[in-house]
C-alpha positions in Angstrom: -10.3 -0.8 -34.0 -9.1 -1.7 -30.6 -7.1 -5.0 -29.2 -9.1 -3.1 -25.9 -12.8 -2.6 -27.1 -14.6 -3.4 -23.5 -11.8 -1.1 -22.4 -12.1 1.5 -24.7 -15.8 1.5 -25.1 -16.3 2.1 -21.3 -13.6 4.8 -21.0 -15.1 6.9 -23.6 -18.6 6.9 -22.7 -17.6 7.4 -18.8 -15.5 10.5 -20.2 -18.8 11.5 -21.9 -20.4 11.7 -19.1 -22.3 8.2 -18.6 -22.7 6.3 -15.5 -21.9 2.9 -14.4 -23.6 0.9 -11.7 -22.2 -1.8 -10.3 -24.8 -5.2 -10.4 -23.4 -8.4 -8.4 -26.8 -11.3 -8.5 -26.3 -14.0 -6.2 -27.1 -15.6 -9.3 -24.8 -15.4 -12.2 -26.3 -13.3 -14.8 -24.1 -15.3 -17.4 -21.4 -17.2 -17.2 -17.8 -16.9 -19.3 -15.2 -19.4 -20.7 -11.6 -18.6 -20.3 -8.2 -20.0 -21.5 -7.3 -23.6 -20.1 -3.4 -23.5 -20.7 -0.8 -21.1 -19.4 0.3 -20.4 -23.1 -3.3 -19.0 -24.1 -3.6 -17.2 -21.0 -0.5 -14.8 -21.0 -1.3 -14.5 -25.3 -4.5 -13.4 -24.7 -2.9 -10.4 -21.8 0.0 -9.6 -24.0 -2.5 -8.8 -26.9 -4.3 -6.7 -24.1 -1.3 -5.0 -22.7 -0.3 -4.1 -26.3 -4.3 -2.5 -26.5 -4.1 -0.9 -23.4 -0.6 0.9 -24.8 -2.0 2.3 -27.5 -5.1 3.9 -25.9 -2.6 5.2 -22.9 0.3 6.8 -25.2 -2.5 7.8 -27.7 -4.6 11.6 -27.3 -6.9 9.4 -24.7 -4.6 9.0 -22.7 -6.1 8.4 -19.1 -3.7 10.9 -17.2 -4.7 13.9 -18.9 -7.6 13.5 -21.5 -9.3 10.8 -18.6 -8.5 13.1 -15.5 -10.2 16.2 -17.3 -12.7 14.8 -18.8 -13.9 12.3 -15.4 -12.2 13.7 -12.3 -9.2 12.5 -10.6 -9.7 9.7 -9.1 -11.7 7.9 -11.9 -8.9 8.9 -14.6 -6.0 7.3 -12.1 -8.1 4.1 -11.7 -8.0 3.8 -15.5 -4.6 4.3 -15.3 -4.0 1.3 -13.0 -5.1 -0.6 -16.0 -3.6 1.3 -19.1 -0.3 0.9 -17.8 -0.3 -2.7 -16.9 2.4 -3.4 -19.5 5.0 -0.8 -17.4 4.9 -3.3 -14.2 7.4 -5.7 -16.3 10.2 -3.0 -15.1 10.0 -3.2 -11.6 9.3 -7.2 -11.1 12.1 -7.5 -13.7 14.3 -5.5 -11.6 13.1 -7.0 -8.2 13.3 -10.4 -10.0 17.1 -9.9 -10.7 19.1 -7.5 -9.5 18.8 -8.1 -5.5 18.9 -12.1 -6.5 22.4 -11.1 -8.4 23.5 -9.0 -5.3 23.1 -11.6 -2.8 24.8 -14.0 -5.0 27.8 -11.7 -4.6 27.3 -10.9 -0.8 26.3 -7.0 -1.8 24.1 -5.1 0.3 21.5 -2.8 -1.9 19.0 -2.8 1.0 19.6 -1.1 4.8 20.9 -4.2 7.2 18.7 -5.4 10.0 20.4 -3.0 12.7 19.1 -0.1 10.6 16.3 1.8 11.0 15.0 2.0 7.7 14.9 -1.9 7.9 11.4 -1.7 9.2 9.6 0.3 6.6 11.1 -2.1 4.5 9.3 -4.8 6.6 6.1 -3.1 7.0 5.5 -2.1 3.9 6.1 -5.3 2.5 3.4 -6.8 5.1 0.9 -4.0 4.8 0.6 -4.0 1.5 0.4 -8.3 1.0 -1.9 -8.4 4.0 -4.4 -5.3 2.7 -4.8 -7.0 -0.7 -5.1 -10.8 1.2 -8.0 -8.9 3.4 -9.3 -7.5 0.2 -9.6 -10.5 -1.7 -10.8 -12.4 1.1 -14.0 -9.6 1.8 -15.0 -9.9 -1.2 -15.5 -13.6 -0.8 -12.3 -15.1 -2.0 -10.6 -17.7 -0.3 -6.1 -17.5 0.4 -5.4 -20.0 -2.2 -6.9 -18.0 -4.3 -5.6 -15.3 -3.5 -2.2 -16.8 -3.3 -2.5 -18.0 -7.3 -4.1 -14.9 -8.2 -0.5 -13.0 -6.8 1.7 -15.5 -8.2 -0.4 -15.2 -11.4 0.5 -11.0 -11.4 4.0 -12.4 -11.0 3.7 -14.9 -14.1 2.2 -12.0 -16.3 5.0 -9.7 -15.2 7.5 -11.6 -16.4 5.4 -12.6 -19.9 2.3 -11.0 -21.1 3.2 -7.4 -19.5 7.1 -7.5 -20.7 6.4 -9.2 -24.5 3.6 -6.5 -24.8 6.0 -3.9 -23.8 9.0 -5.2 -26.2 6.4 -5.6 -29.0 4.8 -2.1 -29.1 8.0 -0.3 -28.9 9.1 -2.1 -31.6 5.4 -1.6 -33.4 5.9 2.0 -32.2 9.7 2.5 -33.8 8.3 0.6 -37.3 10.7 -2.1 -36.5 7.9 -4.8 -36.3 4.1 -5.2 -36.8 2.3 -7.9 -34.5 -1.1 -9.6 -36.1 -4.0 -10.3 -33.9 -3.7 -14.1 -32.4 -7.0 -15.7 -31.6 -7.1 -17.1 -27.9 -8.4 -20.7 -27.8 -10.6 -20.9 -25.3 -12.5 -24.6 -26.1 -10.5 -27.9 -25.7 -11.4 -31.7 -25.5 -7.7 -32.1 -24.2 -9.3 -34.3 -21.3 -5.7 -34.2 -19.3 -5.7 -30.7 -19.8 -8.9 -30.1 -18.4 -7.9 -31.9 -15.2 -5.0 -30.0 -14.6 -7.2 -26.7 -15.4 -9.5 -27.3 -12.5 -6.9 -29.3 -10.2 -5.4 -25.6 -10.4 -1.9 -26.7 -11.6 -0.1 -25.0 -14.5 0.2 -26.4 -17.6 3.3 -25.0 -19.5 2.0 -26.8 -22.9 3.7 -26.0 -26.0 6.8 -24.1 -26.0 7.1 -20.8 -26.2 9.3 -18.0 -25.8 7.2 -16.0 -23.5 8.2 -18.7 -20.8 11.6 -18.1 -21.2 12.4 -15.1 -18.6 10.2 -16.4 -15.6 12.2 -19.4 -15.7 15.4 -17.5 -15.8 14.4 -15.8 -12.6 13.4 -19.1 -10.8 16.5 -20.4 -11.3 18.3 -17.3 -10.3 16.4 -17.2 -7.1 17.1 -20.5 -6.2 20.7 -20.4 -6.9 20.5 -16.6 -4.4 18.7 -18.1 -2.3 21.3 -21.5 -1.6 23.9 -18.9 -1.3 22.0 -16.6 1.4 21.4 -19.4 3.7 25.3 -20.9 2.7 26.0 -17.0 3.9 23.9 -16.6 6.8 24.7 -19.7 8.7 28.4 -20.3 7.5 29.7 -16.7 7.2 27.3 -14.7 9.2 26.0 -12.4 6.9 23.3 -10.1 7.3 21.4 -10.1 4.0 18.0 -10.1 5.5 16.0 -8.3 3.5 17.6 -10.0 0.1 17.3 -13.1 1.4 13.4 -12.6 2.4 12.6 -11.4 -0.9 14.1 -14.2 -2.3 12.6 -17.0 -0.1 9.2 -15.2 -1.5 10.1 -16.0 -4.7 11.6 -19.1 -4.4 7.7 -20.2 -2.6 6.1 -18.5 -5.4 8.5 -20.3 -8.7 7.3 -23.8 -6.8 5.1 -24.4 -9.5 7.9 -23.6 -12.6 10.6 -26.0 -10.2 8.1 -28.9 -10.4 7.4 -28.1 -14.3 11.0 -28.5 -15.1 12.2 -31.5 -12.8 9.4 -33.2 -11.1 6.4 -33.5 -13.4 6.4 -36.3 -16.8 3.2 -35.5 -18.1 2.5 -32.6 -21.2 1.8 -29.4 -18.9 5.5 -29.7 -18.3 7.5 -26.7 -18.9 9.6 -27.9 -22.4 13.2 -29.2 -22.4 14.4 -26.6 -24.5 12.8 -23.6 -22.3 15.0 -24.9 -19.4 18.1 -25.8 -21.6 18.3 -22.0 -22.8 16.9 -20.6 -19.1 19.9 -22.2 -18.3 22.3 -20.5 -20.2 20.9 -17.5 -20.0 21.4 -17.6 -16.3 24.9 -18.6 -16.6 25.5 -15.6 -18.7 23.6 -13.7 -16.0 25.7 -14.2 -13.4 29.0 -14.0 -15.1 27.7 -10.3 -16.1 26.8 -9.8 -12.2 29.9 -10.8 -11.1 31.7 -8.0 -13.3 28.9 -5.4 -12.4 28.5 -6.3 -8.5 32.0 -7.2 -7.2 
């Protein structure tokens, strides 16, 4: 069996040859129920990052047995999905390591007076304001597109690196993972609310949580020291310091979980105790790294 079978099913029979049409009514032709908490959302993607790994690494795998057997361009847009669980390494590496360097005043991205600082700048635009105009065409709105974003962030840092960990370590015979059922009914009637009032609800604790919230509170510690830096010292962070300020906007949410909010979507005590430890350790490591 598959954790994938939707997946699976339709990769094989499009590399057999079969066709696919793609049918929008202006009427739904059925309608789905999805996960309420943030706890049974980034389960149920881990489970199908872990899938999507073993179809990828397997004799399937979309970069060669997908590209011969359906063309280019149809084998690479399976691959945008079967490799969901390697997009962990970069957004952990953004999340981090230009967060650490600004903490310790190192440059690791060209200064404003170069010229490289541009393609930098418009890369970063083009590519946020193509997949804004993108959602929007197909009759999104921008706060949706803005959670859906944020929401890639969130799965970055949970579903995508946990799936990772756990089918290397499946992989190496070091650990087997079971198959976890996603709840997807609840008569939680606070719960609800905050499901369709579109505000996170943190729930139980878990230790899937536990990075993104280490790389909040890194980025708001970087990014108090790039505007203590830019205004009292004069330095010329700029890029850092945007990247930061993006990710300080987008870990709103996870500051108002751990300080803010009283009711039970709040992100646990012990998740921030140990996120903030962790980042201690952090940048006592980045200090002996940077400087």
């Amino acid at each position: 069996g598959s954790l994938v079978e939707d997946y699976y099913t339709g990769y094989k029979l499009h590399c057999e040859g079969w066709r696919s049409v793609f049918c929008s009514p202006k009427r739904a032709a059925f309608c789905g129920d999805a996960p309420k908490s943030l706890i049974d959302v980034v389960s149920q993607q881990k489970r199908w990052a872990i899938g999507l790994l073993e179809v990828s690494l397997s004799k399937y795998c979309p970069i060669t047995y997908g590209v011969k057997s359906m063309g280019l361009l149809m084998g690479l847009g399976y691959c945008q999905y079967a490799f969901w669980a390697f997009w962990s390494i970069p957004l952990i590496i953004y999340g981090f390591l230009p967060q650490l360097s600004l903490l310790y005043g190192v440059s690791i991205f060209p200064k404003a007076y170069d010229s490289w600082f541009w393609l930098y700048i418009v890369l970063f635009l083009g590519a946020y304001t193509q997949d804004l105009l993108d959602f929007v065409l197909e009759g999104g709105t921008s706060r949706g597109w803005w959670n859906d974003q944020r929401m890639s962030m969130v799965r970055g840092f949970t579903s995508f690196f946990f799936g990772f960990i756990e089918f290397t370590l499946k992989t190496l015979n070091l650990s087997t993972h079971g198959f976890n059922l996603t709840s997807k009914t609840n008569d939680d009637a606070e719960q609800i609310k905050r499901y369709e009032q579109e505000i996170f609800d943190f729930g139980p604790s878990s230790s899937m949580f536990l990075p993104m919230t280490i790389a909040a509170v890194v980025n708001l510690l970087a990014f108090v020291r790039g505007l203590y830096g830019l205004f009292v010292w004069g330095e010329r962070l700029v890029l850092e310091l945007m990247l930061v300020s993006f990710a300080v906007v987008n870990c709103l949410p996870i500051y108002e979980a751990m300080v803010l909010r009283k009711d039970d979507g709040k992100l646990p005590k012990n998740i921030c105790f140990f996120a903030g430890i962790f980042t201690f350790v952090l940048t006592v490591s980045g200090y002996f790294v940077l400087k």
